[in-house]
PyMOL Python script that loads the backbone (N, CA, C, O; Angstrom):
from pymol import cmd

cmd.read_pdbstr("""\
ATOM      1  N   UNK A   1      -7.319 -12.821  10.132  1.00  0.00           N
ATOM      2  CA  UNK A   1      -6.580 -12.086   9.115  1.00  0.00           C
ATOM      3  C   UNK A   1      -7.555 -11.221   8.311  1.00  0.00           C
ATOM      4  O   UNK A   1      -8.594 -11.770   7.943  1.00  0.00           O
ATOM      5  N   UNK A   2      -7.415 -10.341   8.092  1.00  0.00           N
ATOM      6  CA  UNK A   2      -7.881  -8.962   7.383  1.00  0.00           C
ATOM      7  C   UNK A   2      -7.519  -9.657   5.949  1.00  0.00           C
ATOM      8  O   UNK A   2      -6.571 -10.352   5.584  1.00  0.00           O
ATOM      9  N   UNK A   3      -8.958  -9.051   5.146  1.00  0.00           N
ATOM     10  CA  UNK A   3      -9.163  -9.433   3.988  1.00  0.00           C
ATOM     11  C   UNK A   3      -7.693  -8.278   2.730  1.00  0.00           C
ATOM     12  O   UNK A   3      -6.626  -7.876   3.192  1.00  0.00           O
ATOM     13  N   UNK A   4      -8.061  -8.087   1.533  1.00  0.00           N
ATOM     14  CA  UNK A   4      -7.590  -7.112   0.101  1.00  0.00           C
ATOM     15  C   UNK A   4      -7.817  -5.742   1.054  1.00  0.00           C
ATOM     16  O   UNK A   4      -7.147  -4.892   1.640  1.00  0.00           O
ATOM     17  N   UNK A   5      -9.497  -6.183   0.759  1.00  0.00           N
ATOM     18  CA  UNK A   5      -9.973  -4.662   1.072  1.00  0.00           C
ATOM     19  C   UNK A   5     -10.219  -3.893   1.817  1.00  0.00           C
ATOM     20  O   UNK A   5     -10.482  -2.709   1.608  1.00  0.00           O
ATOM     21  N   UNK A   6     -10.146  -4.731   3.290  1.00  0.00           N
ATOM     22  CA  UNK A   6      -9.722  -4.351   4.762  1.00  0.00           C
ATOM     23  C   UNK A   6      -8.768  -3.084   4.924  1.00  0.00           C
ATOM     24  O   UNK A   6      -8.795  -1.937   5.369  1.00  0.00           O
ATOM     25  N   UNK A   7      -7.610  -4.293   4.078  1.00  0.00           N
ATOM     26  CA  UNK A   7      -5.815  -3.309   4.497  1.00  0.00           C
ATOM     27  C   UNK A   7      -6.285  -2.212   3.386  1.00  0.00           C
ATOM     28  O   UNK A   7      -5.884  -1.080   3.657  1.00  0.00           O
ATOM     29  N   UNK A   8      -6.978  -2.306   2.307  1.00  0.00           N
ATOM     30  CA  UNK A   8      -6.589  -1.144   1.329  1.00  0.00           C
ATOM     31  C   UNK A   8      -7.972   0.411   2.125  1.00  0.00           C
ATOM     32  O   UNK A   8      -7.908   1.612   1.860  1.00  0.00           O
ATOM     33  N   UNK A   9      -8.749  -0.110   2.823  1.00  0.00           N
ATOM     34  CA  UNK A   9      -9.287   0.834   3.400  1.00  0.00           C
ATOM     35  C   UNK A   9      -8.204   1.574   4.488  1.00  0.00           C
ATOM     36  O   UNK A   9      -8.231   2.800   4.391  1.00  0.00           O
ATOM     37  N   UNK A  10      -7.253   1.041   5.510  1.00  0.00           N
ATOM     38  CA  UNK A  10      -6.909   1.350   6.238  1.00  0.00           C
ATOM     39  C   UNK A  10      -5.293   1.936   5.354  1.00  0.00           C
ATOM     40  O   UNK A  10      -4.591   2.865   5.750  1.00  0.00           O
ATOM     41  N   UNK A  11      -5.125   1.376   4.543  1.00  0.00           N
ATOM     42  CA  UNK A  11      -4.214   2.255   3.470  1.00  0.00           C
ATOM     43  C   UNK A  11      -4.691   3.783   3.004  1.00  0.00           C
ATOM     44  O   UNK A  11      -4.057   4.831   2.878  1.00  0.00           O
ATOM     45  N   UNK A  12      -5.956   3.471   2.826  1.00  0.00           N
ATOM     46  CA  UNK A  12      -6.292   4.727   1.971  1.00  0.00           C
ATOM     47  C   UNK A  12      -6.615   6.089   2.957  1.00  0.00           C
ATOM     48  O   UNK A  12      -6.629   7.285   2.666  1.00  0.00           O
ATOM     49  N   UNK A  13      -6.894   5.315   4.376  1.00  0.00           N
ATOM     50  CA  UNK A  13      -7.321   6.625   5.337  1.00  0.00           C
ATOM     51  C   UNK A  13      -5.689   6.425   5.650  1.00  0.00           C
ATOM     52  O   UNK A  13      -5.651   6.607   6.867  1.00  0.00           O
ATOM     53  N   UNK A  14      -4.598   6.206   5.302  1.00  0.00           N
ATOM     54  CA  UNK A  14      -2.815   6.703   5.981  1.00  0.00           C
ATOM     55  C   UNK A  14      -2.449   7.456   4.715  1.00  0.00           C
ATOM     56  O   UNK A  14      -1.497   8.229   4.826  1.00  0.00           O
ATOM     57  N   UNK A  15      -3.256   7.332   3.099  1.00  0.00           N
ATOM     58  CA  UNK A  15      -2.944   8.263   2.061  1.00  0.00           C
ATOM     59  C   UNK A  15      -3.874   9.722   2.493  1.00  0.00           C
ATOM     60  O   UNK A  15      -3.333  10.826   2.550  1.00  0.00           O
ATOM     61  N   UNK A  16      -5.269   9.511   2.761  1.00  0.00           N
ATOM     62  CA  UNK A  16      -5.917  10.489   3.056  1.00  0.00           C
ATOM     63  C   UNK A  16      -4.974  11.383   4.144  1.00  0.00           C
ATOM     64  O   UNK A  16      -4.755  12.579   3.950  1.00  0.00           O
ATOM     65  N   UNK A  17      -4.437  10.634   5.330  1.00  0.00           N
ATOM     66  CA  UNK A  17      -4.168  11.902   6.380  1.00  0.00           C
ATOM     67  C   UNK A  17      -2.525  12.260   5.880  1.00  0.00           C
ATOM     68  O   UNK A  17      -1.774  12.762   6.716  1.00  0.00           O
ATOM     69  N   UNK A  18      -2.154  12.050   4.848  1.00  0.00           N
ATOM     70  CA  UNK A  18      -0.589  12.317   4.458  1.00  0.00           C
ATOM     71  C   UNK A  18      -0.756  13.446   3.936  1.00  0.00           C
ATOM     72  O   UNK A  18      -1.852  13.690   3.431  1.00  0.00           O
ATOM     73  N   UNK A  19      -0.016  14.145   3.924  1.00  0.00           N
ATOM     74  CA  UNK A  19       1.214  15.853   3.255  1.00  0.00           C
ATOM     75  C   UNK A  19       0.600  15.354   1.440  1.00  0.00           C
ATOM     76  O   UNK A  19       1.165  14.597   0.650  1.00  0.00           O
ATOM     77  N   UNK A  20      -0.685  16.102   1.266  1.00  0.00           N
ATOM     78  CA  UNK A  20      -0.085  16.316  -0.467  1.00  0.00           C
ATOM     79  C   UNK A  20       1.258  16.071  -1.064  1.00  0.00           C
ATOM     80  O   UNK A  20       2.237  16.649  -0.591  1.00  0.00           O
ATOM     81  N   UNK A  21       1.378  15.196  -2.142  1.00  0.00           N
ATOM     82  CA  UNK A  21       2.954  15.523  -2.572  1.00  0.00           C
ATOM     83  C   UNK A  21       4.111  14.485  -1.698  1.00  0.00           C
ATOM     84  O   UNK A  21       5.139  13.939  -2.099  1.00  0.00           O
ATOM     85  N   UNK A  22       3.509  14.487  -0.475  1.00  0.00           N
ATOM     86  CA  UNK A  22       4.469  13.398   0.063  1.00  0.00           C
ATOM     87  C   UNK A  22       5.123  12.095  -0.599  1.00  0.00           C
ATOM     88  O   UNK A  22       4.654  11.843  -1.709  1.00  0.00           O
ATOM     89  N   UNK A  23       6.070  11.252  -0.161  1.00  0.00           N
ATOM     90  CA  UNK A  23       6.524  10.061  -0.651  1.00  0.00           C
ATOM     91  C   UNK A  23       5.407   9.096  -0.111  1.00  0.00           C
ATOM     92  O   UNK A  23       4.959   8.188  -0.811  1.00  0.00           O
ATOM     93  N   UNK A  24       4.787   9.452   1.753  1.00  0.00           N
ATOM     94  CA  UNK A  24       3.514   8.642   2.689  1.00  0.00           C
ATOM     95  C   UNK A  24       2.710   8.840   1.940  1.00  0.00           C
ATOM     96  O   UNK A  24       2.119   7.769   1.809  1.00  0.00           O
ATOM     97  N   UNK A  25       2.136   9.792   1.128  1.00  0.00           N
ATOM     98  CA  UNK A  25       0.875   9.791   0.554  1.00  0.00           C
ATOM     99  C   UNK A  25       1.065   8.869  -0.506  1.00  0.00           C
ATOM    100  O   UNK A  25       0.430   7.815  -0.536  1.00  0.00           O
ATOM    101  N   UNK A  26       2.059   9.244  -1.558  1.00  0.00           N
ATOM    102  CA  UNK A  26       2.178   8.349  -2.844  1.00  0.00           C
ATOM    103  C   UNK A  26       2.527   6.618  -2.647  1.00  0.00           C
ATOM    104  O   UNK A  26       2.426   5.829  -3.586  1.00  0.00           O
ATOM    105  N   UNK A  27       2.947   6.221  -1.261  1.00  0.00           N
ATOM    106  CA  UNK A  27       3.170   4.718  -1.087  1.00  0.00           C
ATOM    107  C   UNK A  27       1.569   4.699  -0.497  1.00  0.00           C
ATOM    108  O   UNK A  27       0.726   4.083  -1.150  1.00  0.00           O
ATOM    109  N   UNK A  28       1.273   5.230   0.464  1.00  0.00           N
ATOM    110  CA  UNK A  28       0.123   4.799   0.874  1.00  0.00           C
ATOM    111  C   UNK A  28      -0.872   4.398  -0.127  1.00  0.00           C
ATOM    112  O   UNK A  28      -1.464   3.319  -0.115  1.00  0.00           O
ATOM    113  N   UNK A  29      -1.066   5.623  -1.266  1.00  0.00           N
ATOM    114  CA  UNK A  29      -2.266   5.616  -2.156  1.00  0.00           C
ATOM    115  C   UNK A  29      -2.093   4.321  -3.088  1.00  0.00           C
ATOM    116  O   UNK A  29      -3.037   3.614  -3.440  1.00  0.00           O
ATOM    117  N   UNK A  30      -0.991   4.151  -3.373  1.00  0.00           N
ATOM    118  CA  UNK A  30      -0.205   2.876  -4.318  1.00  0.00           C
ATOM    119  C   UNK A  30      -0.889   1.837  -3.676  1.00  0.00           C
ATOM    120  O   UNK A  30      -1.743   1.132  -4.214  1.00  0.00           O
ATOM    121  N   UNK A  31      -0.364   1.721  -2.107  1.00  0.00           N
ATOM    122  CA  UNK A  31      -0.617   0.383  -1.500  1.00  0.00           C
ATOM    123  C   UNK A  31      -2.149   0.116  -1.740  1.00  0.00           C
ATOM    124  O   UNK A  31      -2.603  -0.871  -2.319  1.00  0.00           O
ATOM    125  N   UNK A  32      -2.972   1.299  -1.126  1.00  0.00           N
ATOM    126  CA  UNK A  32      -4.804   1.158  -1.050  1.00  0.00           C
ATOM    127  C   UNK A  32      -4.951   0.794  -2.688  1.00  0.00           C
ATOM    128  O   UNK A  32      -5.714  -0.169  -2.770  1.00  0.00           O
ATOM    129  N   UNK A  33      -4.623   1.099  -3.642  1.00  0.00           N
ATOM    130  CA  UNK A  33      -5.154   0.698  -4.957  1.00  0.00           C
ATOM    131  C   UNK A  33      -4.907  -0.917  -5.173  1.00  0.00           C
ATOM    132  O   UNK A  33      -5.693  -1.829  -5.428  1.00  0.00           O
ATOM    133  N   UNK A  34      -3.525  -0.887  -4.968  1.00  0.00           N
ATOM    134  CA  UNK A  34      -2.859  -2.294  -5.093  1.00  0.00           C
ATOM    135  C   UNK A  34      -3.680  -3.507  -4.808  1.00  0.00           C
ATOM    136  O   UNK A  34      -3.992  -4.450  -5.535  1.00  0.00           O
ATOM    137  N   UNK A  35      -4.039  -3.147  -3.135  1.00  0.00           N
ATOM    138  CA  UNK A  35      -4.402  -4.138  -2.416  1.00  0.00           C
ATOM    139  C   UNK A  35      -6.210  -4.353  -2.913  1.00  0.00           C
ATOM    140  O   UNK A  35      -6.714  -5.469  -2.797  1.00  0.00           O
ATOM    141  N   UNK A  36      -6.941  -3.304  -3.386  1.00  0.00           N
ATOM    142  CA  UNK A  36      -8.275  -3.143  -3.743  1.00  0.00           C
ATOM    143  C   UNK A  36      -8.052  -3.670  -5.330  1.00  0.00           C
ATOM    144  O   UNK A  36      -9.078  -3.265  -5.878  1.00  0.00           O
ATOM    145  N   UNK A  37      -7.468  -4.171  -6.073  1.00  0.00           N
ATOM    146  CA  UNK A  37      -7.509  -4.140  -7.142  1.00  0.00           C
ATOM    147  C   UNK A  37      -6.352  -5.811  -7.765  1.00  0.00           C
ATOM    148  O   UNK A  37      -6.120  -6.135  -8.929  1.00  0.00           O
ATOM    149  N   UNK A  38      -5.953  -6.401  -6.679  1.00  0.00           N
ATOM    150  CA  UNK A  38      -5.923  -7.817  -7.007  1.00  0.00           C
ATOM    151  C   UNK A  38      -6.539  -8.621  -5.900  1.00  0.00           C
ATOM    152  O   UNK A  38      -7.219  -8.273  -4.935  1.00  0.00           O
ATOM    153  N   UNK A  39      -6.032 -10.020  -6.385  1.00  0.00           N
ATOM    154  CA  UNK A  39      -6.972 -11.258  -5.475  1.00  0.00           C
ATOM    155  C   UNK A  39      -6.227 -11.335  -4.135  1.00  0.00           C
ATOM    156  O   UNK A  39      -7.113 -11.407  -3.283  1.00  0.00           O
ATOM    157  N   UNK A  40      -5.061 -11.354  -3.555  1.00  0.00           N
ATOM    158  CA  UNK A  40      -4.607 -11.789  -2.285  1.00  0.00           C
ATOM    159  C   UNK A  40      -3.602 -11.058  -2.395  1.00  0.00           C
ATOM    160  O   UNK A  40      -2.933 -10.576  -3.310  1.00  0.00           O
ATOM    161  N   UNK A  41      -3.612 -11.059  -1.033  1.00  0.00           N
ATOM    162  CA  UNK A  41      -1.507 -10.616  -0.619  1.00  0.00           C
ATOM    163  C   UNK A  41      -0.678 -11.103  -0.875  1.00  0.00           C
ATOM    164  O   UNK A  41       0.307 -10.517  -0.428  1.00  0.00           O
ATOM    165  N   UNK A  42      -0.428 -12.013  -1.446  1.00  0.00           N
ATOM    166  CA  UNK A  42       0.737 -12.570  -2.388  1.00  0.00           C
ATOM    167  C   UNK A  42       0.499 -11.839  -3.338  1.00  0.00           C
ATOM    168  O   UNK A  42       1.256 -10.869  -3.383  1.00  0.00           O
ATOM    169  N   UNK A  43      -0.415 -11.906  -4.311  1.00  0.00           N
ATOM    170  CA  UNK A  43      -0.564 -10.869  -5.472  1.00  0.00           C
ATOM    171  C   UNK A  43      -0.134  -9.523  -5.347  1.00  0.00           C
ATOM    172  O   UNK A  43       0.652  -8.982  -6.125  1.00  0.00           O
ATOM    173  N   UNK A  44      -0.636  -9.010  -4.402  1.00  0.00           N
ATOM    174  CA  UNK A  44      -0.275  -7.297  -4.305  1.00  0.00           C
ATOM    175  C   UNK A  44       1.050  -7.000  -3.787  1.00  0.00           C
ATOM    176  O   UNK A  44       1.529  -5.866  -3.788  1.00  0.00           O
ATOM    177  N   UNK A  45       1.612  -7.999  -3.361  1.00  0.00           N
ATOM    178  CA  UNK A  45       2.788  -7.974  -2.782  1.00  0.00           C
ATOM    179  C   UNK A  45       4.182  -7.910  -4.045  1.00  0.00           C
ATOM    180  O   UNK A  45       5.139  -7.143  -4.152  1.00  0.00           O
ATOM    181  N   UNK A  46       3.602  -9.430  -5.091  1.00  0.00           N
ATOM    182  CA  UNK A  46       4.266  -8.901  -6.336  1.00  0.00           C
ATOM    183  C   UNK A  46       4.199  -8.060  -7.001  1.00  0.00           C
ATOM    184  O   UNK A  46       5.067  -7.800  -7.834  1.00  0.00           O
ATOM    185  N   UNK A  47       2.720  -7.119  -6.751  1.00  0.00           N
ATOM    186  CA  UNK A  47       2.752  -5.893  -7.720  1.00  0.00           C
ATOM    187  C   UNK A  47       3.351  -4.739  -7.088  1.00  0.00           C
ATOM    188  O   UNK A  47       3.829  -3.996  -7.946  1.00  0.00           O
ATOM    189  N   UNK A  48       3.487  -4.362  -6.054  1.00  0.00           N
ATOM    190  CA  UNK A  48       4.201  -3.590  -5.485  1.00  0.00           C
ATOM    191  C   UNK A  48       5.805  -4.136  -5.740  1.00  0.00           C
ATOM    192  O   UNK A  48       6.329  -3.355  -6.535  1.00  0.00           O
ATOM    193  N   UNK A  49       6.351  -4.753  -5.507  1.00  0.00           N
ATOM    194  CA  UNK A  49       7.509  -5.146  -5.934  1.00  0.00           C
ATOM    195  C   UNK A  49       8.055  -4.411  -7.439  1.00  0.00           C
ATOM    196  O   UNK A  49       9.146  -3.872  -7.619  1.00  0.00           O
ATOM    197  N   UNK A  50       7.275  -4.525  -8.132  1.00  0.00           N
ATOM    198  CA  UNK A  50       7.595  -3.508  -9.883  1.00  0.00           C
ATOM    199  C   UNK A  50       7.061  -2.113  -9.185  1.00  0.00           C
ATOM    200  O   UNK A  50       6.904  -1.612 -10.299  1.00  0.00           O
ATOM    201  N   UNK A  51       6.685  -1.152  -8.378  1.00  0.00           N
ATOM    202  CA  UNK A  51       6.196  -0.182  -8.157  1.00  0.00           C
ATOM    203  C   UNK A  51       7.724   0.731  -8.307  1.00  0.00           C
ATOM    204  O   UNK A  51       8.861   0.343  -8.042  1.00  0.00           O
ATOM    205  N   UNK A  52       7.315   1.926  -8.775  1.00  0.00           N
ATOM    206  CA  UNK A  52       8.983   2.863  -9.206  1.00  0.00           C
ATOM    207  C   UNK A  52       8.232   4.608  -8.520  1.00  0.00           C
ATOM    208  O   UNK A  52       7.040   4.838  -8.317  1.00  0.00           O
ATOM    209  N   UNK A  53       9.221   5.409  -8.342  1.00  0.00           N
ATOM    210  CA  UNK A  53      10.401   5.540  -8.114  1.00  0.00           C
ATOM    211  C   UNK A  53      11.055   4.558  -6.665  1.00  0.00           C
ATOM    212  O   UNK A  53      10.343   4.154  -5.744  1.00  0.00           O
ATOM    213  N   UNK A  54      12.206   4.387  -6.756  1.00  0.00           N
ATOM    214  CA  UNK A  54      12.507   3.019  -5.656  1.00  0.00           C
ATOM    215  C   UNK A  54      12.461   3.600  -4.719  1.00  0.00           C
ATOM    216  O   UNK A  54      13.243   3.125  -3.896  1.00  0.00           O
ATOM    217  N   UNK A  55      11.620   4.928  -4.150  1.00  0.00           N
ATOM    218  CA  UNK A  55      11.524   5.573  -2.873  1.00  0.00           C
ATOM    219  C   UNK A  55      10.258   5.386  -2.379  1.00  0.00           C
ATOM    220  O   UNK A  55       9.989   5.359  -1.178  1.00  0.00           O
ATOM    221  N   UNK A  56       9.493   5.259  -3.257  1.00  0.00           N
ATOM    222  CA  UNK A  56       8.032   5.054  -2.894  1.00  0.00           C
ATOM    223  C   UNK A  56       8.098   3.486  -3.067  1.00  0.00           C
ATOM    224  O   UNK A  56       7.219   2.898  -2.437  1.00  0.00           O
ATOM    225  N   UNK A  57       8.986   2.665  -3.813  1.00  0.00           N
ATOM    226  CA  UNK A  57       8.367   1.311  -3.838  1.00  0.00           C
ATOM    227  C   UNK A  57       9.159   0.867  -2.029  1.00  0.00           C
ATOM    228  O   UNK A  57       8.876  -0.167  -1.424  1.00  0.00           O
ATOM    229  N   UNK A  58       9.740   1.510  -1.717  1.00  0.00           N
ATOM    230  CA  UNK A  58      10.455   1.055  -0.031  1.00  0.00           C
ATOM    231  C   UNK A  58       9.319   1.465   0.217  1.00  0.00           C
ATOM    232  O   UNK A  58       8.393   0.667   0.075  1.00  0.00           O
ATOM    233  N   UNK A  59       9.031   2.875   0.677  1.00  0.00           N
ATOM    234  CA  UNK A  59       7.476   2.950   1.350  1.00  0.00           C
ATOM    235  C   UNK A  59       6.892   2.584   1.518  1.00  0.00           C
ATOM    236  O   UNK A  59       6.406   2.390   2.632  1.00  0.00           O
ATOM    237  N   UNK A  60       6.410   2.107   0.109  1.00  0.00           N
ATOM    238  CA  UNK A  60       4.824   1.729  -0.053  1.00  0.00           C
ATOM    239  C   UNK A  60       5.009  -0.071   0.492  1.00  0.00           C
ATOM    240  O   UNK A  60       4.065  -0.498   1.157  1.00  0.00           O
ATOM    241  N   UNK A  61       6.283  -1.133   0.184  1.00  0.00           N
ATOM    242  CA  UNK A  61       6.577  -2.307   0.858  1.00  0.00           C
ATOM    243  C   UNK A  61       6.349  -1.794   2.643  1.00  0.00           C
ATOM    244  O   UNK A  61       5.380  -2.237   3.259  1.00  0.00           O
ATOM    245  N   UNK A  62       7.152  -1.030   3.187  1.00  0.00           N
ATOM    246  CA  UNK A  62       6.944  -1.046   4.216  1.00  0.00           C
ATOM    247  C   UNK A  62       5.277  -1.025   4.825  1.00  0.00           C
ATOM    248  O   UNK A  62       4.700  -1.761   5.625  1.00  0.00           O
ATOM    249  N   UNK A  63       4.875   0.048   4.125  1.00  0.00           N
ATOM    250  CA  UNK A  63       3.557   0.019   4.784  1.00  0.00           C
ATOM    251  C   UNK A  63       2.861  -1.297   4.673  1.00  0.00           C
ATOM    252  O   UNK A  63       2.273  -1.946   5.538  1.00  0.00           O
ATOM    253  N   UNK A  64       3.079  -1.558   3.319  1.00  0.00           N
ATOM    254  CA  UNK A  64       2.583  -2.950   3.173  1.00  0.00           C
ATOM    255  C   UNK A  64       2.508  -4.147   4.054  1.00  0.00           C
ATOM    256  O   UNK A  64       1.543  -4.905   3.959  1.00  0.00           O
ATOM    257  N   UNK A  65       3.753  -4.427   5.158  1.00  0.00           N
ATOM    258  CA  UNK A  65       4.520  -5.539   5.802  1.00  0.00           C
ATOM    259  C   UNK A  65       3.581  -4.926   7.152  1.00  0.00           C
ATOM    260  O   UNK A  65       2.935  -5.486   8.038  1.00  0.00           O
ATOM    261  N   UNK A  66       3.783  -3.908   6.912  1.00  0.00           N
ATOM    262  CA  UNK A  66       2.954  -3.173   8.647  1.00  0.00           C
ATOM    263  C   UNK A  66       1.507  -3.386   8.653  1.00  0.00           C
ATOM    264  O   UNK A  66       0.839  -3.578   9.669  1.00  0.00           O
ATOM    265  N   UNK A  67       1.008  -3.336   7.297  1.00  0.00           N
ATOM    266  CA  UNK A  67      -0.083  -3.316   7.472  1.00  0.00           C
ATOM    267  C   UNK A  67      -1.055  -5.038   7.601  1.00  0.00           C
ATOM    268  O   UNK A  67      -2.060  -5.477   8.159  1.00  0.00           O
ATOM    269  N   UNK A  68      -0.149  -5.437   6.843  1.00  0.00           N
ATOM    270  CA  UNK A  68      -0.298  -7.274   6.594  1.00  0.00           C
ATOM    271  C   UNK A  68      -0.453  -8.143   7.944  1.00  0.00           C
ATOM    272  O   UNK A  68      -1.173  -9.078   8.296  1.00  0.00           O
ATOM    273  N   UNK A  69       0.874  -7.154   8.696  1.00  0.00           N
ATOM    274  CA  UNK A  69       1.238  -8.390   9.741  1.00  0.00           C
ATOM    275  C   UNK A  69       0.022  -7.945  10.976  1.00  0.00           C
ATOM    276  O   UNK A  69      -0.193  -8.753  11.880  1.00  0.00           O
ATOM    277  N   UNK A  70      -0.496  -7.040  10.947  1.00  0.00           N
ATOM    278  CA  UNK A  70      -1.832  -6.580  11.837  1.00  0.00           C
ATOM    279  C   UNK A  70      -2.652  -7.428  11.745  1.00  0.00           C
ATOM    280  O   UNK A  70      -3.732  -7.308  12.322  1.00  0.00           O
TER     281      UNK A  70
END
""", "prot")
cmd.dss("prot")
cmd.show_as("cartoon", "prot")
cmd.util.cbc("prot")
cmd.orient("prot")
């Protein structure tokens, strides 16, 4: 299992190759901070959960689940 800062590297290069402005860029970049900036995936998982507008918090969960279960 891939560590925080594993998934938030491989988050941050799916914010890097996203559309400026996108909804992919703004879940991606969310997720890479998220995951670099608490203790485990349970943690970042609840903090994404409060993440708003509810278009980016679907996103940014999805990427999340995709990126976890790797």
């Amino acid at each position: 299992m891939r560590d925080n800062l594993d998934l938030a590297a491989s988050a941050q290069e799916l914010a890097d190759a996203a559309p400026t402005g996108s909804i992919d860029r703004a879940a991606a970049t969310s997720v890479a901070i998220t995951l670099a900036t608490t203790r485990d995936i349970t943690d970042a998982r609840k903090t994404l959960d409060g993440l708003s507008p509810a278009e980016v918090r679907q996103a940014a969960l999805a990427l999340f689940d995709r990126l976890s279960a790797s």
